[in-house]
C-alpha positions as CSV (number, residue, x, y, z in Angstrom):
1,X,-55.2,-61.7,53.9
2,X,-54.6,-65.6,53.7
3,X,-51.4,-65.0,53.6
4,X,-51.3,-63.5,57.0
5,X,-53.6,-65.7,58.4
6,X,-51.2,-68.5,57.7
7,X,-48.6,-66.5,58.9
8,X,-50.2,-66.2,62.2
9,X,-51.3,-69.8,62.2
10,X,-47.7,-71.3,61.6
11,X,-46.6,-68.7,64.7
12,X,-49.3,-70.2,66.9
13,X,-48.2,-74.1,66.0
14,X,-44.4,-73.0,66.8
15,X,-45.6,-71.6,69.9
16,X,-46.7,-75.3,71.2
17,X,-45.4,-77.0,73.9
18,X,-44.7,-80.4,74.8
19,X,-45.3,-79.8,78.8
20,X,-42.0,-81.8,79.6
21,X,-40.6,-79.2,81.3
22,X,-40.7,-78.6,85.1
23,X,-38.6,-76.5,87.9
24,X,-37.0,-77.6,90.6
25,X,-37.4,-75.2,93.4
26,X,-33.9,-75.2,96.0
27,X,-34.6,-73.9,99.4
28,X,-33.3,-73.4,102.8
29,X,-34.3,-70.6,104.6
30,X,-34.6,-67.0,103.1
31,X,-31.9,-68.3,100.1
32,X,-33.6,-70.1,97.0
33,X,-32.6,-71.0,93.5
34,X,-34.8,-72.7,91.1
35,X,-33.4,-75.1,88.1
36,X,-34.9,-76.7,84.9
37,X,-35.5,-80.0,84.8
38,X,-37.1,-82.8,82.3
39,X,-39.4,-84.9,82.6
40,X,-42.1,-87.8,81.0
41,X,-45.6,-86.3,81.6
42,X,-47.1,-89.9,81.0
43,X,-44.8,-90.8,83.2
44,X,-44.1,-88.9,86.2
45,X,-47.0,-86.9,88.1
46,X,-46.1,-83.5,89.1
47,X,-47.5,-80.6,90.7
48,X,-48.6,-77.7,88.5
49,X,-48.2,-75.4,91.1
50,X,-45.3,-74.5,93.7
51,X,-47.9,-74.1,96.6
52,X,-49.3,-77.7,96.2
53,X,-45.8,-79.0,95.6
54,X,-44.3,-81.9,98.2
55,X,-41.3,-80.4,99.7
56,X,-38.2,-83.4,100.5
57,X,-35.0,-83.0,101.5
58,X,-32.2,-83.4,98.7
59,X,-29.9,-86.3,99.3
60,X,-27.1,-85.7,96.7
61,X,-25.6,-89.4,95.6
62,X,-23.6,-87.8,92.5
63,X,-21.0,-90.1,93.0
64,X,-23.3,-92.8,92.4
65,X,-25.0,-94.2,89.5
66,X,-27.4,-96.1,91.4
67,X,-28.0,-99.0,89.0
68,X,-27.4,-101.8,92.0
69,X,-28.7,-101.6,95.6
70,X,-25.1,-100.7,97.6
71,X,-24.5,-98.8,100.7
72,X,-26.9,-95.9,100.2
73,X,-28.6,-97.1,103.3
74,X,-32.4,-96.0,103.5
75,X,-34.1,-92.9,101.2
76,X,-37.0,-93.0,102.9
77,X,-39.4,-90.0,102.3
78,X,-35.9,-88.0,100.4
79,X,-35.2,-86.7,97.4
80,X,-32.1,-88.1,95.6
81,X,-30.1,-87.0,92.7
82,X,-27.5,-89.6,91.1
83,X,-25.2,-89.7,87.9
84,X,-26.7,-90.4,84.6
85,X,-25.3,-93.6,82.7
86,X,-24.5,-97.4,83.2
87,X,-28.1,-98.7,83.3
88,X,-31.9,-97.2,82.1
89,X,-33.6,-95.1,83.7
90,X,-36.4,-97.2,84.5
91,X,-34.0,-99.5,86.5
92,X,-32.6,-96.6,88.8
93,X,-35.8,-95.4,89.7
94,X,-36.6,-99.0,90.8
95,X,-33.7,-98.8,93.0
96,X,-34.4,-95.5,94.3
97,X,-38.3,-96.8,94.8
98,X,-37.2,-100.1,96.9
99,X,-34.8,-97.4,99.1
100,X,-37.9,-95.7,100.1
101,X,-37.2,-92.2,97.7
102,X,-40.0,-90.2,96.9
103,X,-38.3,-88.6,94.0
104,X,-35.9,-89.5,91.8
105,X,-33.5,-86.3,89.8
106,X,-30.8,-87.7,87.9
107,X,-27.7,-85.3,86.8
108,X,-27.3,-85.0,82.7
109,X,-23.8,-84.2,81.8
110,X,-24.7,-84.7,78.6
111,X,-28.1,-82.0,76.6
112,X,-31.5,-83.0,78.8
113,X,-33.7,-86.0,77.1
114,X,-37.5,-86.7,77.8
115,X,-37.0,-90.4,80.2
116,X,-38.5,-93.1,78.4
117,X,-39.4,-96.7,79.0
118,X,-41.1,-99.6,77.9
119,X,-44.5,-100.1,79.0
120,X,-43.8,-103.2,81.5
121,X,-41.0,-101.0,83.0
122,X,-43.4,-98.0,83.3
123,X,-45.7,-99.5,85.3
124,X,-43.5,-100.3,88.2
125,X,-42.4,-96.8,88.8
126,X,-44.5,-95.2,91.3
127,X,-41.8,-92.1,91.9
128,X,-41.1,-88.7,90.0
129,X,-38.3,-88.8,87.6
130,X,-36.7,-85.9,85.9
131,X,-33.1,-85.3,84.2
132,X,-31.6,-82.1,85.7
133,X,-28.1,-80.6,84.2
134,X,-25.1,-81.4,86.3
135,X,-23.5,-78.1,86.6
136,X,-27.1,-77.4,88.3
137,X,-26.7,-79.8,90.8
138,X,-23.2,-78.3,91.1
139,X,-24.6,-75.1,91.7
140,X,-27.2,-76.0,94.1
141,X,-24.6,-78.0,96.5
142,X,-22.4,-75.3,96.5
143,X,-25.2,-72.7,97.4
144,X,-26.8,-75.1,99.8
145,X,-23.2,-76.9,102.0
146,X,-26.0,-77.5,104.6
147,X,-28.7,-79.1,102.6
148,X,-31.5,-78.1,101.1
149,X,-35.2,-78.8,100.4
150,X,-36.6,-79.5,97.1
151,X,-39.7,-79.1,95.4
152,X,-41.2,-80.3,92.0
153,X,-43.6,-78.0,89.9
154,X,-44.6,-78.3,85.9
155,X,-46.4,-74.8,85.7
156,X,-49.2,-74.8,82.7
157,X,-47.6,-73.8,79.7
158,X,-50.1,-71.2,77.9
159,X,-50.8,-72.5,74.4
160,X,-50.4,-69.2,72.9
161,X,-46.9,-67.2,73.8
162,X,-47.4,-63.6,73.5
163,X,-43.8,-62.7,73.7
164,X,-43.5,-64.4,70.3
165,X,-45.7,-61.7,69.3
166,X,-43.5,-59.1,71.0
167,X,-40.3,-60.9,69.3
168,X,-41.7,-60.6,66.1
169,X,-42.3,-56.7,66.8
170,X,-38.7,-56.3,67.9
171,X,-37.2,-57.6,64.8
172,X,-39.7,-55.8,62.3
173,X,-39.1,-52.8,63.7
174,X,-35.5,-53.2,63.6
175,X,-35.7,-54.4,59.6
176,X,-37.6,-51.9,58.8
177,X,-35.8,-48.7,61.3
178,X,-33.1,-50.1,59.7
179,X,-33.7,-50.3,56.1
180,X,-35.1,-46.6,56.4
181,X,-32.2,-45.3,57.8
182,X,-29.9,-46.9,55.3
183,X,-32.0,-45.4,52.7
184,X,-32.0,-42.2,53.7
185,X,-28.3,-42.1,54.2
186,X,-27.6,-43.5,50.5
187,X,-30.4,-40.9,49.6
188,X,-28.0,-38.2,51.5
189,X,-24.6,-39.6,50.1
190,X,-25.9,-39.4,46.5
191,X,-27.2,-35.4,47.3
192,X,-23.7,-34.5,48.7
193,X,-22.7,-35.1,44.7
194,X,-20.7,-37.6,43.0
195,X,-17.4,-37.3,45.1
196,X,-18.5,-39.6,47.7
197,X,-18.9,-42.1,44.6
198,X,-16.3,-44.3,42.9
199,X,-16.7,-46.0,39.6
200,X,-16.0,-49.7,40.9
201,X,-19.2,-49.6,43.3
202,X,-17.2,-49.1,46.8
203,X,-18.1,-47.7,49.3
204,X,-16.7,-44.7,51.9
205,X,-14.8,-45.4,54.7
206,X,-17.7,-45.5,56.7
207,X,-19.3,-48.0,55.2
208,X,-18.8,-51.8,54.7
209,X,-19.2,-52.8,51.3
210,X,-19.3,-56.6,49.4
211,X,-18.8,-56.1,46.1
212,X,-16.7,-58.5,44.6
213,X,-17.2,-62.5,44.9
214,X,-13.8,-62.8,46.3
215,X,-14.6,-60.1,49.1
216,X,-17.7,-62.1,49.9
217,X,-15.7,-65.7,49.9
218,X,-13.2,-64.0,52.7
219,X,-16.1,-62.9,54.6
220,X,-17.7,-66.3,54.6
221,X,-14.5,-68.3,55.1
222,X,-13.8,-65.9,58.2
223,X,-17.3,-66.7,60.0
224,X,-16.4,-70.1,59.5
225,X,-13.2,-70.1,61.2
226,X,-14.7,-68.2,64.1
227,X,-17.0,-70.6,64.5
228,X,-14.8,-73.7,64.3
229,X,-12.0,-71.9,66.4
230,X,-15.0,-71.1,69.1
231,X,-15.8,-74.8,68.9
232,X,-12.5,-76.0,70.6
233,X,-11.5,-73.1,72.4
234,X,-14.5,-71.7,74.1
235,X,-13.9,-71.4,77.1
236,X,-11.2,-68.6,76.4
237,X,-12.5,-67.1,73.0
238,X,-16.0,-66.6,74.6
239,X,-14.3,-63.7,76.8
240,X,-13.0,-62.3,73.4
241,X,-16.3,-62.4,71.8
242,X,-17.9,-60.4,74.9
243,X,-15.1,-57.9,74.9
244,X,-15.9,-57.3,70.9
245,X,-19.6,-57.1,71.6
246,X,-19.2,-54.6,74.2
247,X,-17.5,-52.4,71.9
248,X,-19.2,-53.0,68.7
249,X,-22.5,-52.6,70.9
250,X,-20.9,-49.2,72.3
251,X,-20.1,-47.8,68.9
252,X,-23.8,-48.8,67.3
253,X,-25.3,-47.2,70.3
254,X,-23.3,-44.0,69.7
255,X,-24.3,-43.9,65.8
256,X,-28.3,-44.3,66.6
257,X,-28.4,-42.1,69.4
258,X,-26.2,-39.7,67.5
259,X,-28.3,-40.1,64.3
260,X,-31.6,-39.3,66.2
261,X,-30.9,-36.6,68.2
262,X,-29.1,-34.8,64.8
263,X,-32.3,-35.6,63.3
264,X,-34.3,-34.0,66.0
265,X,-32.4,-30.8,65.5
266,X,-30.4,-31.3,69.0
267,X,-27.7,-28.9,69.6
268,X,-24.5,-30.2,69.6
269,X,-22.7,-28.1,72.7
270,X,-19.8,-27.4,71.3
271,X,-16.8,-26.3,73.5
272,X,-13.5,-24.6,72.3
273,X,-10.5,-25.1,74.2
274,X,-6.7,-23.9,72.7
275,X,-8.3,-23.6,69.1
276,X,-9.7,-27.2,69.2
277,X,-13.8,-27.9,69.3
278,X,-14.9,-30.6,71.8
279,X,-18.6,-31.6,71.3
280,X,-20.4,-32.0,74.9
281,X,-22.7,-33.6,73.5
282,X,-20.9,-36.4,71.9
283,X,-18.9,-37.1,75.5
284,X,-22.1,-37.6,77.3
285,X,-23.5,-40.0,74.3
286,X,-20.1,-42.3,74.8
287,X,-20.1,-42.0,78.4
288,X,-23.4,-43.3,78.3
289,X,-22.9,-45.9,75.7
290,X,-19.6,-46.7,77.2
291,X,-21.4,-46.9,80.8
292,X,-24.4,-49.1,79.4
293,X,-21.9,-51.6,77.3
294,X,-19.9,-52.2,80.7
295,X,-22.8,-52.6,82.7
296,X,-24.5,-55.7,80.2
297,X,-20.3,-56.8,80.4
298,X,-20.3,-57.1,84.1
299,X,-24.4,-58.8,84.7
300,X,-24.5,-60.3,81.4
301,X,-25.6,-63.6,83.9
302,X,-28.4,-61.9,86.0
303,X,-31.0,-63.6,84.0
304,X,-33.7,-61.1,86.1
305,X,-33.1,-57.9,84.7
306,X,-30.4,-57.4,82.1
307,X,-32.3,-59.0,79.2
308,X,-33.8,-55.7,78.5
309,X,-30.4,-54.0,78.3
310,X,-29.3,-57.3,76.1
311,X,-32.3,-56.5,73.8
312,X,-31.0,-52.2,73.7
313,X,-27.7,-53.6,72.7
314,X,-28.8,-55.7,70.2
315,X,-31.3,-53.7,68.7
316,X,-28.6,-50.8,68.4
317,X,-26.0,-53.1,66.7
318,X,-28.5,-54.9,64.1
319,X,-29.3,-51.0,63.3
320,X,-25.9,-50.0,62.5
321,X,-24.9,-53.1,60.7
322,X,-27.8,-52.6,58.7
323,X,-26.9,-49.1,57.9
324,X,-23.2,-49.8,57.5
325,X,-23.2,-52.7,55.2
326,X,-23.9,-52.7,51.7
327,X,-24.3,-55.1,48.6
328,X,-22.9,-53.9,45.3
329,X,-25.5,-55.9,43.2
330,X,-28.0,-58.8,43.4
331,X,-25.1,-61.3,42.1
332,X,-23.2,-60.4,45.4
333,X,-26.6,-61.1,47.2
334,X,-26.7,-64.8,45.7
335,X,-23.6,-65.6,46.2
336,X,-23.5,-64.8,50.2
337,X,-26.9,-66.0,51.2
338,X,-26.4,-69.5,49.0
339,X,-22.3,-69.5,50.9
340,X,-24.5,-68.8,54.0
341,X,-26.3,-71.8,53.4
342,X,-24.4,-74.3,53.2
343,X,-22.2,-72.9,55.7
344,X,-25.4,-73.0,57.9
345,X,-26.6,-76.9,56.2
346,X,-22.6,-77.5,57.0
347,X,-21.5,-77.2,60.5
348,X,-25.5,-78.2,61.2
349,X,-24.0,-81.8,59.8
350,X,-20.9,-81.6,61.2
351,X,-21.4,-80.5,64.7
352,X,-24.3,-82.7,65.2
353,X,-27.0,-80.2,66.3
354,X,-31.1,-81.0,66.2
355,X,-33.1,-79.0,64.5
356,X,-33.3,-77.8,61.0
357,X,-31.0,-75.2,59.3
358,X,-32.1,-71.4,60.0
359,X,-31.4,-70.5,56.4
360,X,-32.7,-73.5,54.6
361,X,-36.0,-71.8,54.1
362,X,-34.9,-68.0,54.7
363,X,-32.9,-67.9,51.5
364,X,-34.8,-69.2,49.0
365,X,-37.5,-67.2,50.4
366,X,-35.6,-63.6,50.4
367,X,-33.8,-64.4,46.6
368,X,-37.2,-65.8,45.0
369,X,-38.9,-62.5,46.7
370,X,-36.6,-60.5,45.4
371,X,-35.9,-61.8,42.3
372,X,-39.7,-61.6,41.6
373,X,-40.2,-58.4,42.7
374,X,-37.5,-57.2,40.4
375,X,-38.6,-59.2,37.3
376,X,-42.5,-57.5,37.8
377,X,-40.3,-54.0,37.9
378,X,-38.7,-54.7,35.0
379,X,-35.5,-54.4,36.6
380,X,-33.7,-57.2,36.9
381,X,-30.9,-56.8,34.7
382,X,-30.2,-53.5,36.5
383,X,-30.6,-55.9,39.7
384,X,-28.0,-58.7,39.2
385,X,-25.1,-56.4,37.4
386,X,-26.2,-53.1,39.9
387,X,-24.9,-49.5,39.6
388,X,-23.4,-46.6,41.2
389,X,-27.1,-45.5,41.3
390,X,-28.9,-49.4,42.1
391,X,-27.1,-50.2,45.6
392,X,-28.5,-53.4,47.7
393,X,-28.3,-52.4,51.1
394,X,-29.1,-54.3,54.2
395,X,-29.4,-57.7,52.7
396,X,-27.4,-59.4,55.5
């Protein structure tokens, strides 16, 4: 029970935030588009609502870094957005303030910071100031060619997100569906007799199976190319890695919906034409699966709506992975979760990014657990060294 009260505690201190973050709200007429923006809460004032919310007109002054006074000409009662760089922030919104501006936005090239000053510096700036991406600003003049007004808003950030509850849902369920159906397939496997077994702990051809160190070094050493390879060329490997999800997504979606409607007892409708049997019901599963894939392909950047088909997908594919790959032995488990980790500790280093690794806690956690477990069965050394009959499945 304490256990799961800390549980539940730590989720509610994750869930926290700052209450830096504010929307700016694009209009002009019936067309609107909102961004993300940052801002300093001590610093700047802004609405908590979009009804109460000033509304200005957006002077766009991109090419400009707006560090001196120069030909800008008068700002009164405007909005203006200006580069990022060449001088603090404090000093540009003093230079927007003396041009009469009523907000100040200032386009980020660059990942968003919180604006900070000194004190003295602080005090002197009577105007909103927020850091807004660039490719936003981008966007919005190329939606709005004949100008827009904008308005600030910092709705109240709940201190308790629900979805994290609904998250945490999601991904138990999928463990544990998964888990479940992996079992019951190795269950079925070892019933269909000892054919589908061979002596060196591999695997069908259905299946993908790690059991040797060198197997599981290749299969590290490939992840880590990807990743490096999608570091530099992004911009072009990104469309590969859509095309692969759509079909992998396909495929897992096939295998589930297969799986459960077998398992309901669901007729297969089969068809014979010139000697040869054609299951109806497995062309309208990959119609649909093909159909729902190339749907999430085509709106994978309507932020609205296709979530939910993003979630399916993803659901589906952590299903079948977990029911396709397979872990010889506990050995094979230590050494892919520890490569995993400093992989993970690695490219955290090298590439710079905040925040701590994913794994750093996640593995020691999952090999203690299950090292423990095994030494209170009294089966560890069946564990590490495994068996035809002792697979670990779904570890990854």
């Amino acid at each position: 029970m304490a256990v799961n009260v800390l549980f539940l505690l730590l989720v509610w201190v994750c869930s926290q935030a700052e209450g830096q973050e504010a929307i700016l709200h694009a209009s002009n007429g019936p067309t609107v588009r909102e961004y993300c923006l940052l801002y300093n809460s001590t610093w700047s004032n802004i609405s908590d609502r979009l009804s109460a919310a000033v509304s200005y007109p957006l002077r766009s002054l991109v090419s400009s870094q707006l560090c001196v006074r120069g030909q800008q000409g008068s700002l009164e009662g405007q909005a203006v957005v200006v580069m990022r760089g060449g001088c603090d922030f404090s000093q540009k919104a003093l230079v927007a303030q003396d041009l009469g501006a009523s907000v100040l936005l200032i386009a980020s090239v660059d990942n968003l910071v919180i604006p900070s000053a000194n004190d003295s510096e602080l005090r002197k700036v009577k105007i909103p100031l927020a850091l807004v991406r660039h490719r936003d600003v981008l966007d919005a003049l190329q939606v709005f060619p004949q100008g827009m007004e904008v308005r600030l808003y910092a709705p109240p950030v709940p201190p308790f997100d629900a979805s994290i509850i609904i998250m945490l849902l999601i991904a138990v369920f999928t463990v544990t569906t998964g888990g479940i159906w992996s079992g019951a397939a190795e269950k079925l496997k070892q019933a269909a007799g000892p054919v589908y077994d061979s002596t060196d702990g591999r695997s069908d051809g259905s299946e993908l199976s790690l059991y040797s160190p060198l197997k599981v070094l290749l299969f590290v050493a490939m992840m880590c190319v990807m990743l490096v390879l999608m570091y530099f060329f992004y911009r072009w490997l990104v469309y590969v890695i859509i095309v692969i999800f759509c079909l992998a997504s396909a495929s897992a979606l096939y295998n589930c919906l297969d799986s459960l409607m077998t398992a309901l007892g669901c007729s297969t409708l089969s068809v014979s034409c010139r000697e040869r049997s054609v299951s109806v019901r497995a062309l309208l599963l990959a119609a649909v699966c093909i159909t729902l894939s190339v749907i999430w392909g085509v709106y994978r950047n309507d932020d609205r709506w296709i979530w939910i088909l993003q979630d399916l997908l993803g659901i589906a594919f952590c299903l079948n992975f977990l029911k396709t790959i397979s872990l010889s032995n506990f050995k094979i488990c230590v050494i892919l979760l520890s490569l995993l980790l400093v992989y993970d500790v690695f490219f955290k280093i090298i590439f710079k990014v905040m925040g701590q690794p994913a794994l750093l806690y996640l593995v020691p956690c999952t090999l203690l657990t299950s090292a423990v477990l095994a030494c209170v069965r009294k089966e560890f050394r069946l564990f590490w060294s495994g068996s035809r009959t002792c697979q670990v499945r779904g570890f990854l």
